[in-house]
C-alpha positions as a Markdown table, in Angstrom:
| # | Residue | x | y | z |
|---|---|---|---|---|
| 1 | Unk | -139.6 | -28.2 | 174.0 |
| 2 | Unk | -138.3 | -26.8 | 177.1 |
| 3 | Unk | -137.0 | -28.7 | 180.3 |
| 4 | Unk | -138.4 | -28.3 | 183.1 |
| 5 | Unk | -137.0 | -28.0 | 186.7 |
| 6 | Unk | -138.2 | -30.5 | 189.2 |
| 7 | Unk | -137.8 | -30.2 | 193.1 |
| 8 | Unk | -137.0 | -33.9 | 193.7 |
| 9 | Unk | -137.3 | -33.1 | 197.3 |
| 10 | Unk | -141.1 | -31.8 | 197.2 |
| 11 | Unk | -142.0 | -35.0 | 194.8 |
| 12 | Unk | -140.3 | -37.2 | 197.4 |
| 13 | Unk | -142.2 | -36.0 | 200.5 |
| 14 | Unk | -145.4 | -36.6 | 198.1 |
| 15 | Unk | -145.0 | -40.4 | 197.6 |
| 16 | Unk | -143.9 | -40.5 | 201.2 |
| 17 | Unk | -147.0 | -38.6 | 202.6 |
| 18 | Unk | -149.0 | -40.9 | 200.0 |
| 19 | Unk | -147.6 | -44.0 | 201.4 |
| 20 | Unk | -148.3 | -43.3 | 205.0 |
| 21 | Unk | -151.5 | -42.4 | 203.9 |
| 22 | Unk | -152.0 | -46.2 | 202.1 |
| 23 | Unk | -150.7 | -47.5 | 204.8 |
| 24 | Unk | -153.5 | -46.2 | 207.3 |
| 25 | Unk | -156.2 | -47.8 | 204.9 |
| 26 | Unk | -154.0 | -51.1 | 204.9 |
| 27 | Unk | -154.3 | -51.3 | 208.8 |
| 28 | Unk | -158.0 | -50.3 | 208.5 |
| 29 | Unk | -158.9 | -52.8 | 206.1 |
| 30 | Unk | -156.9 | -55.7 | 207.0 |
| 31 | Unk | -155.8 | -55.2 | 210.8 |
| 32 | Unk | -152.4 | -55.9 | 210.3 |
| 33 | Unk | -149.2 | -53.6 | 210.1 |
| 34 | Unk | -147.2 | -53.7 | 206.8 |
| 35 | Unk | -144.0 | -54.7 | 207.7 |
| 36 | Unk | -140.6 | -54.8 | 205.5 |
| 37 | Unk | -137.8 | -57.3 | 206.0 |
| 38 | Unk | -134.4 | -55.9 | 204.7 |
| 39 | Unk | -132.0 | -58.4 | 204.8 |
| 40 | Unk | -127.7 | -56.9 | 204.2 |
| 41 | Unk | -125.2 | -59.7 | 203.0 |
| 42 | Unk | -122.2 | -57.9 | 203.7 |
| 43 | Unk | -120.5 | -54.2 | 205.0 |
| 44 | Unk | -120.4 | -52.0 | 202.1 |
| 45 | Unk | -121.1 | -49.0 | 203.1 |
| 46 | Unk | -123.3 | -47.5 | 200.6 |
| 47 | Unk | -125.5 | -50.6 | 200.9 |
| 48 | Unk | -125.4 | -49.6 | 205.3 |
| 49 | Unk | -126.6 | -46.2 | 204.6 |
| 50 | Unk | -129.5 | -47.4 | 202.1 |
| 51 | Unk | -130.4 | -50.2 | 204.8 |
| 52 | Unk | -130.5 | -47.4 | 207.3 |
| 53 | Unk | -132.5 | -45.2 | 205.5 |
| 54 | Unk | -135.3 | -47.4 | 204.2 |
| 55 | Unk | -135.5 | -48.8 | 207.8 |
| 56 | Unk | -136.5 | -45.0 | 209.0 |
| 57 | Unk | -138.8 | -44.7 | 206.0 |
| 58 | Unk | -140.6 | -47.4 | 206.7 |
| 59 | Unk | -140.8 | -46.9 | 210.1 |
| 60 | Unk | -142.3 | -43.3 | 209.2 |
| 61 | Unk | -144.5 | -44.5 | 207.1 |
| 62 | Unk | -146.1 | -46.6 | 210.2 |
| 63 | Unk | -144.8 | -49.9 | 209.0 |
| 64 | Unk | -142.9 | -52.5 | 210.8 |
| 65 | Unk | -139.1 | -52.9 | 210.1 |
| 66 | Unk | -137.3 | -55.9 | 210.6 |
| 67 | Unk | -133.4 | -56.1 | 209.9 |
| 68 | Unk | -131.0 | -59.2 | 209.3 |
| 69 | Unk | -127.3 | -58.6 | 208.4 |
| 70 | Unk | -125.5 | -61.3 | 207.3 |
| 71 | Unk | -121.9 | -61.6 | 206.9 |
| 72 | Unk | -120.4 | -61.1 | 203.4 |
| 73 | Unk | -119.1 | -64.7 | 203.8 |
| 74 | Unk | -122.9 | -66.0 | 204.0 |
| 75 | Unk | -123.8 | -69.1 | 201.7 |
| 76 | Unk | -126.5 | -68.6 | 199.2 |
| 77 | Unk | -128.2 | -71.6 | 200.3 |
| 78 | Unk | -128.3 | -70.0 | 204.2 |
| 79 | Unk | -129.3 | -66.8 | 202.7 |
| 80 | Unk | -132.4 | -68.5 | 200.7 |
| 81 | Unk | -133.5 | -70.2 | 204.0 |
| 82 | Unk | -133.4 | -66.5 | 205.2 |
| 83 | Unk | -135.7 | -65.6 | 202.7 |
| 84 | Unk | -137.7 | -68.9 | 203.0 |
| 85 | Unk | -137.7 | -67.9 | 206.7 |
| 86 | Unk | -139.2 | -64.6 | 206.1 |
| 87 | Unk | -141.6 | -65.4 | 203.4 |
| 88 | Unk | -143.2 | -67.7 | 206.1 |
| 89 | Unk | -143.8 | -65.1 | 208.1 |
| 90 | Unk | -147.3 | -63.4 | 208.6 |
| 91 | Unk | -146.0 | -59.8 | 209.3 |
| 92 | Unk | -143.3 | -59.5 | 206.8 |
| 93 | Unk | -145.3 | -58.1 | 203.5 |
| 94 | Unk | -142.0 | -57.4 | 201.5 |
| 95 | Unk | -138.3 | -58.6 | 201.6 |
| 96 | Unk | -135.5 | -56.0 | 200.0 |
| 97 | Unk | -132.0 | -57.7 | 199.6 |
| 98 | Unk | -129.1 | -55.5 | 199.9 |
């Protein structure tokens, strides 16, 4: 068996293009925008860059994006009210936790 190249970059703007797409029938059916809640504990920078870029994603995708940066100091309990918080809310569809 051979191996076979892959343009990562192609397959990418697929699943993106496919999203946006879902997301159109979402609004359609249901009236609502999708919306994603990313919530950073902290300042690493990698974790800043990720944030940033699924923010833009989504936001091309023609979903809502909500952001909430908490300090790297943040208590778990605080942060689960966060989430709690978010859960709650009728527009949020999806919570990532960086």
């Amino acid at each position: 068996m051979s191996a076979q190249i892959i343009d990562g970059k192609a397959i990418a703007a697929t699943v993106r293009r496919e999203v946006a797409a879902g997301v159109e029938v979402f609004k359609r059916e249901h009236g609502a925008t999708p919306g994603l809640a990313v919530v950073l504990v902290g300042e690493d920078p990698a974790s800043q860059v990720y944030v940033r870029t699924k923010a833009r994603q989504t936001r091309e995708a023609g979903m809502a994006s909500f952001e909430h940066k908490l300090d790297a100091s943040t208590a778990e309990g605080a942060l689960l009210q966060v989430i709690a918080e978010l859960n709650r809310r009728p527009d949020v569809h999806g919570i990532l936790v960086q």
